[in-house]
N, C-alpha and C positions, 0 to 999 in steps of 0.2 A: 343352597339358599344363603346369602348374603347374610351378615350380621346387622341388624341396625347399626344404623352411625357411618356405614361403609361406603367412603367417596365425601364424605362431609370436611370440611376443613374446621381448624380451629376453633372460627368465632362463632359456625354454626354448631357443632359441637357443646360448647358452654350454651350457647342461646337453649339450646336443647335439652340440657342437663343446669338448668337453673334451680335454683334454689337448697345446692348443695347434693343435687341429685348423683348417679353415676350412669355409667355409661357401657354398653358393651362394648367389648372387641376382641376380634377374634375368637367369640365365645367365655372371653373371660372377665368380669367386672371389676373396675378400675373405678375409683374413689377420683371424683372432681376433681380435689384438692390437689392430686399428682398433675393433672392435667395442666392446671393451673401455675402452678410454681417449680416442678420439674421441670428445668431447661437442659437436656443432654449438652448441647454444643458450648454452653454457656458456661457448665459443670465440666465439660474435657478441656474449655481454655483454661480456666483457673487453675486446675490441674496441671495442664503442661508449664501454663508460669511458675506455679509452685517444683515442679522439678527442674525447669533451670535456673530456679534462685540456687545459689551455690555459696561455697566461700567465700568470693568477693562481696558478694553483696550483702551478707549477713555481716561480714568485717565492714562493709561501709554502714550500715544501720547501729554498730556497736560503736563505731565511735562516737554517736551521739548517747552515749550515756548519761545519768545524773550531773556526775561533775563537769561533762561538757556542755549541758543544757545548762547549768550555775553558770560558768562563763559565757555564754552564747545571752542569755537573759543579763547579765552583767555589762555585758556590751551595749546593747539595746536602753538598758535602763541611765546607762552612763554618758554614752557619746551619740543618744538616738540613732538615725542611721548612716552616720559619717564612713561606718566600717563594712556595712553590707558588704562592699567590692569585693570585702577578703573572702566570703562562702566561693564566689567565680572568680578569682584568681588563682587560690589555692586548689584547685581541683582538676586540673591538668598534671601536676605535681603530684599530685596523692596518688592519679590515676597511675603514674610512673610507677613509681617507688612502688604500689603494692601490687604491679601486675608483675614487675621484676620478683617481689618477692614468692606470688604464686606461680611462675614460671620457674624458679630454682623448686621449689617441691614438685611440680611435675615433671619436671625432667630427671631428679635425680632421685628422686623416692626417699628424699631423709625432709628433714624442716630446717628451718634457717639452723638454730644453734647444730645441731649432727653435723651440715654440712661448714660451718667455721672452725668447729673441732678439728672436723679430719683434713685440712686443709691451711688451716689457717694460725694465730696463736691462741694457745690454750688460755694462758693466763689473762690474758685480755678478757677473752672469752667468760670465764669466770667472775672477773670485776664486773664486765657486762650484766650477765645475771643474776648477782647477789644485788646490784641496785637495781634491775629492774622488777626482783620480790619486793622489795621494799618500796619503790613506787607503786607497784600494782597495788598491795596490801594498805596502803593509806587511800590509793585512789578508793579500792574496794570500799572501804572505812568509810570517805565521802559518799558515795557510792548509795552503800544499806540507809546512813542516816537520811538521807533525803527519800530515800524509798519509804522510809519509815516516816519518817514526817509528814509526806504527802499522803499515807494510806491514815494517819490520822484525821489529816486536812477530808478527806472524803472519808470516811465511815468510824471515825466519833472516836476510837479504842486509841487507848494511848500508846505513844509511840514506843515505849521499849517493848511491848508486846511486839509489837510488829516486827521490831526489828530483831529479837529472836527468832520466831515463825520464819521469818524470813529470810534469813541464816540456815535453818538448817532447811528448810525447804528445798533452797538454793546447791547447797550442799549433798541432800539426799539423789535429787533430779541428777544430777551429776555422774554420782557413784551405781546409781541401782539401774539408771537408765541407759536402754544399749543407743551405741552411735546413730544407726538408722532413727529410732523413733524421737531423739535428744535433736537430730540436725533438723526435723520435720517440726518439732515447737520452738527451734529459734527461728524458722521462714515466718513464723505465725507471728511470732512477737515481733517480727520486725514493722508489723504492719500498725504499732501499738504507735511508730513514730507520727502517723498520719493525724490524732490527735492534735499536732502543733501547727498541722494548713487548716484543718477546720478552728482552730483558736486566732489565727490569724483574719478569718473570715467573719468572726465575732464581732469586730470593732469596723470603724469607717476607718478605713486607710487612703492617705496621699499618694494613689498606683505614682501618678506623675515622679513627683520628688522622689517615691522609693526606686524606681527604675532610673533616676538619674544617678543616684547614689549607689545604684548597682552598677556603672558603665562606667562610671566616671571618678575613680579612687579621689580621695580626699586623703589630705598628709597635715599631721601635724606635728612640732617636735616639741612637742609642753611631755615631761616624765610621763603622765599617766596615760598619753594616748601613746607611745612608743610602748610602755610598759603592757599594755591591754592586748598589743599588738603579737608580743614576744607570748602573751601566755594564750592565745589563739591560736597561734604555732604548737606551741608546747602543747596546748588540747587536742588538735584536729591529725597533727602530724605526729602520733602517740606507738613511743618502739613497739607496745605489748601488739602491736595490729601487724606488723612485720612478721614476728612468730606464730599468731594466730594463722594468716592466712596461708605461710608454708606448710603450715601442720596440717591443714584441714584440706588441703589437694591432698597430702599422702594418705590422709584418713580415707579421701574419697576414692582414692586408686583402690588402697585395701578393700574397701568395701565393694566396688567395680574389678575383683580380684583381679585386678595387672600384675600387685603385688602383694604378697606374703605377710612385708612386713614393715617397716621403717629402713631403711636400707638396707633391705634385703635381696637389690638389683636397682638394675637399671628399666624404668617399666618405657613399654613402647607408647609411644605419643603421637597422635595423629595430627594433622595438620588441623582438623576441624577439632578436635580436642583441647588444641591451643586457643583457636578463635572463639571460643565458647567462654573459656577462662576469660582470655581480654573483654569480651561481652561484658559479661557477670560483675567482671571487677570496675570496668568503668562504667555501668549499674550504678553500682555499690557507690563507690566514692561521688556521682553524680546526687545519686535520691541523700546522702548521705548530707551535701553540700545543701541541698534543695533543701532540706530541714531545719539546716543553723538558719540561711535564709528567712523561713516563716518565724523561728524563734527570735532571732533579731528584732524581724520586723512589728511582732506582735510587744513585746518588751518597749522595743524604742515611741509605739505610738499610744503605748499606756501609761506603764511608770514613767520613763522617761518624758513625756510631754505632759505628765503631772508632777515634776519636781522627782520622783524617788529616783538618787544617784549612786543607789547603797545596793546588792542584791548577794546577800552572802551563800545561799544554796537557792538550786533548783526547786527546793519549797515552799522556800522563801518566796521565791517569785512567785508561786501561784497562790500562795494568800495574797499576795499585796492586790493581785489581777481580780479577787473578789470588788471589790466597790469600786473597782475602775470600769472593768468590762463588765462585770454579770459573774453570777454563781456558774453558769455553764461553762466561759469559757475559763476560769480558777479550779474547775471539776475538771475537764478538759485537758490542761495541762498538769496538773494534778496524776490523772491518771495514765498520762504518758511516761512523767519521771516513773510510775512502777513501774509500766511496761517495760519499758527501755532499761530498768534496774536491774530485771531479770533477764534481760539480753545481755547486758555488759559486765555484772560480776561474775558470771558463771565461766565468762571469756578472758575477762581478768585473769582469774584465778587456773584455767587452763592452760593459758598461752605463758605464766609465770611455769607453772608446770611441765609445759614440753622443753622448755626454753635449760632447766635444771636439769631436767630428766636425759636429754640427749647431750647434755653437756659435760656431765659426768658419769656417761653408758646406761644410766636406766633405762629398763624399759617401758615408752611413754604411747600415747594410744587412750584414748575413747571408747576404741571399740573391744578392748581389756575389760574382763572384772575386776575389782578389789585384789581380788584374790593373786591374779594373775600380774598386776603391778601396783603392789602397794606403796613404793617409794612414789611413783606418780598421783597417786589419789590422794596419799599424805601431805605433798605437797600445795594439791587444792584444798585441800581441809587445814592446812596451819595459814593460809594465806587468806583467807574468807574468815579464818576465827581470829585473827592480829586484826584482818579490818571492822569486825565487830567490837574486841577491846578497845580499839580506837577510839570508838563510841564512848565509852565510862570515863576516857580522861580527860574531857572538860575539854578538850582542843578547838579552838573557833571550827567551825566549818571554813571558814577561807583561808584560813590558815593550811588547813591539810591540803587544799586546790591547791595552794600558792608550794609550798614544797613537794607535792604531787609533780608539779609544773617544772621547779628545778632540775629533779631527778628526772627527768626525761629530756627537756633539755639540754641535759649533760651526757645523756644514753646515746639521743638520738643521731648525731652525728657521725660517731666511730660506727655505732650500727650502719647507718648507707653508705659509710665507706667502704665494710666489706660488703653490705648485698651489688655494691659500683661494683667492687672486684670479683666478685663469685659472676653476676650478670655477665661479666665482659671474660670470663678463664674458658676458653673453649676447651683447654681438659676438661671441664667440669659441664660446660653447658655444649657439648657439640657444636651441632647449625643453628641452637636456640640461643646465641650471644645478643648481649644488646645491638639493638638498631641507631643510629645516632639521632634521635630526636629525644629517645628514651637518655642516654648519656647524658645530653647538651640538661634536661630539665631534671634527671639525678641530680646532678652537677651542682646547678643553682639553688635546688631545695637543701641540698647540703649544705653549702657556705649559708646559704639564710638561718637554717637551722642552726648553724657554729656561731655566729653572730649573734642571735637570739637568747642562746647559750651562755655565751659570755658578758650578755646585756643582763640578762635572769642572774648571774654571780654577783655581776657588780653592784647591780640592785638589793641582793641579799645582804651584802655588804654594809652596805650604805642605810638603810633598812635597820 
């Protein structure tokens, strides 16, 4: 005999089981509420998304950090939407530079700095990353404080509370947490950046003028919009994302045991294994680009078309967004800079770490205990506590962007000189060498980059 319910479809189903009721099947009773809102197909998509978010796209979600969102909102509040262009100009070029970068960690199973050591000059190598501890560590600094300000701005408690908690929180997650479960809550937080299309959709927007000023660059040569321009460079095109994204292919090899260990071999690379990477990372650097975009836009059509020309942090901006747009969308953005806080210092302060760690033979890894590489964890824990000190010394917040901004403008160029050279050394990369389109837009992010660089000195100078 048949079960009641048996041959019924869905809506007769519920019409049948109204009022909270349940249902048999198969003999066994099943609670409405499953019926209702269990989606299997719905639950195995988000899932399969969630497994092929990978390193690129968590590295394209981390570059919108706190201090990137302070310049992104700075943009917006200062030259309205004159600058949109650069979210879709610069993103063909990021996509470059970081897929080269996640194609030398899977091809050769070390992370950027391992494989410039063993190839390349040591000593360089070393100036490279004792400045780029030192940018990370002040970005970090920018970083917590605007985490902290904005976790005031939304729920009342003062902000050096926060910004302890938040410190070592940060810190803890790191150290106690294994690689597997640690890669599985930055996919979540990245979704923390979507906050900044729904704050965009808060206000009445000009789609017209915004899409023309996305298509259609605008140049000016007055100091403060070339000057805006150089550290939108120096934000979006940030070295720490170079080491991140090499590290976190070998991370996921090891963990997909190809290999052992951080150049512990040569791991086998499939052809679809490549194409998956390039997916993910131009993902990443696209959703990543999609986000300055809404932040731009939302900044340029609030403060900015109410007079505010000033926007010294990310939290800054979303108090001022209170009596322009509404409490929701100042909540909104608010609680994107934490989100995004805890996606990008923990990355900060990791990719400062693999970058020493393989530079002078530690051994570096996530998927290590404490125990098992202490020089590596040390390194995440003096570079997260220098960016908290930072806090106590009275330093403007724009001030730590603005020299955040130098120090990577000064990195960033020698660094894609060698990831141009490792790309293109078929000792090093086999049949996976650059292709020439990847070359040709290397090529010109570099000189933009060295130009940028020495526009950031002269300015500092001058300044």
């Amino acid at each position: 005999m048949s079960s009641p319910g048996a041959g019924w479809n869905r809506r007769e189903l519920q019409r049948h089981c109204a009022g909270g009721g349940v249902l048999l099947s198969r003999g066994q009773i099943v609670p409405l509420q499953l019926l209702r809102y269990s989606d299997p197909v719905r639950a195995s998509r988000f899932r399969k998304f969630l497994k092929a978010i990978g390193p690129g796209f968590i590295t394209g979600a981390a570059d919108d950090d706190p201090s990137g969102i302070g310049t992104y909102a700075q943009t917006g509040a200062q030259f309205g939407y004159t600058q949109l262009w650069f979210a879709l100009f610069v993103t063909p070029f990021m996509i470059a530079i970081q897929e080269m970068c996640g194609r030398i960690g899977l091809v050769t199973g070390r992370g950027l700095s391992g494989v410039i050591r063993k190839h390349y000059s040591k000593p360089l190598l070393y100036g490279a990353v004792a400045l780029l501890l030192v940018a990370n560590s002040i970005n970090i600094g920018a970083d917590l404080g605007a985490m902290a300000a904005s976790a005031e701005l939304v729920f009342g408690i003062p902000s050096v509370v926060w910004l302890v908690v938040m410190t070592v929180l940060i810190v803890l997650l790191e150290i106690l947490v294994s690689y597997r479960a640690y890669a599985r809550v930055l996919k979540y937080l990245c979704f923390s950046l979507f906050a900044y299309v729904i704050a965009a959709f808060t206000v009445t927007q000009p789609w017209g003028q915004i899409l023309h000023a996305l298509v259609v660059p605008f140049f000016s040569l007055s100091e403060e919009y070339l000057f805006n321009l150089v550290a939108l460079f120096g934000t979006t095109v940030s070295p720490y994302l170079f080491f991140w994204q090499s590290d976190e292919e070998v991370e996921e090899e090891i963990l997909r045991h190809q290999i052992r260990d951080f150049g512990t071999g040569t791991p086998h690379i499939s052809r679809r294994t490549m194409q998956e990477m390039r997916l993910d990372t131009s993902m990443g650097m696209f959703f990543s680009n999609i986000i300055t975009f809404f932040i731009i836009t939302t900044t340029a059509s609030t403060l900015g078309a109410h007079g505010i020309r000033t926007v010294a942090t990310a939290a800054e901006a979303a108090a001022s967004l209170q009596p322009l747009a509404g409490r929701f969308a100042s909540l909104l953005f608010a609680a994107g800079v934490i989100g995004t806080g805890l996606l990008g210092v923990p990355i900060l302060a990791a990719s400062a770490s693999y970058a020493i760690s393989e530079a002078i033979g530690w051994k570096p890894g996530l998927f290590r205990t404490f125990r098992q590489a202490p020089g590596f964890y040390a390194v995440i824990i003096l570079a997260t506590a220098v960016g908290l000190i930072v806090n106590f010394l009275n330093i403007p917040a724009f001030t730590m962007l603005y020299y955040a901004a130098v120090l990577n403008g000064i990195i960033a160029p020698p660094l894609m000189l060698f990831v141009l050279l490792v790309a293109n050394n078929r000792s090093i990369m086999g049949r996976n060498t650059n292709g020439q389109l990847s070359n040709v837009l290397g090529f010109i992010l570099t000189m933009v980059m060295a130009v940028s660089a020495g526009a950031l000195v002269v300015l500092a100078f001058r300044g």
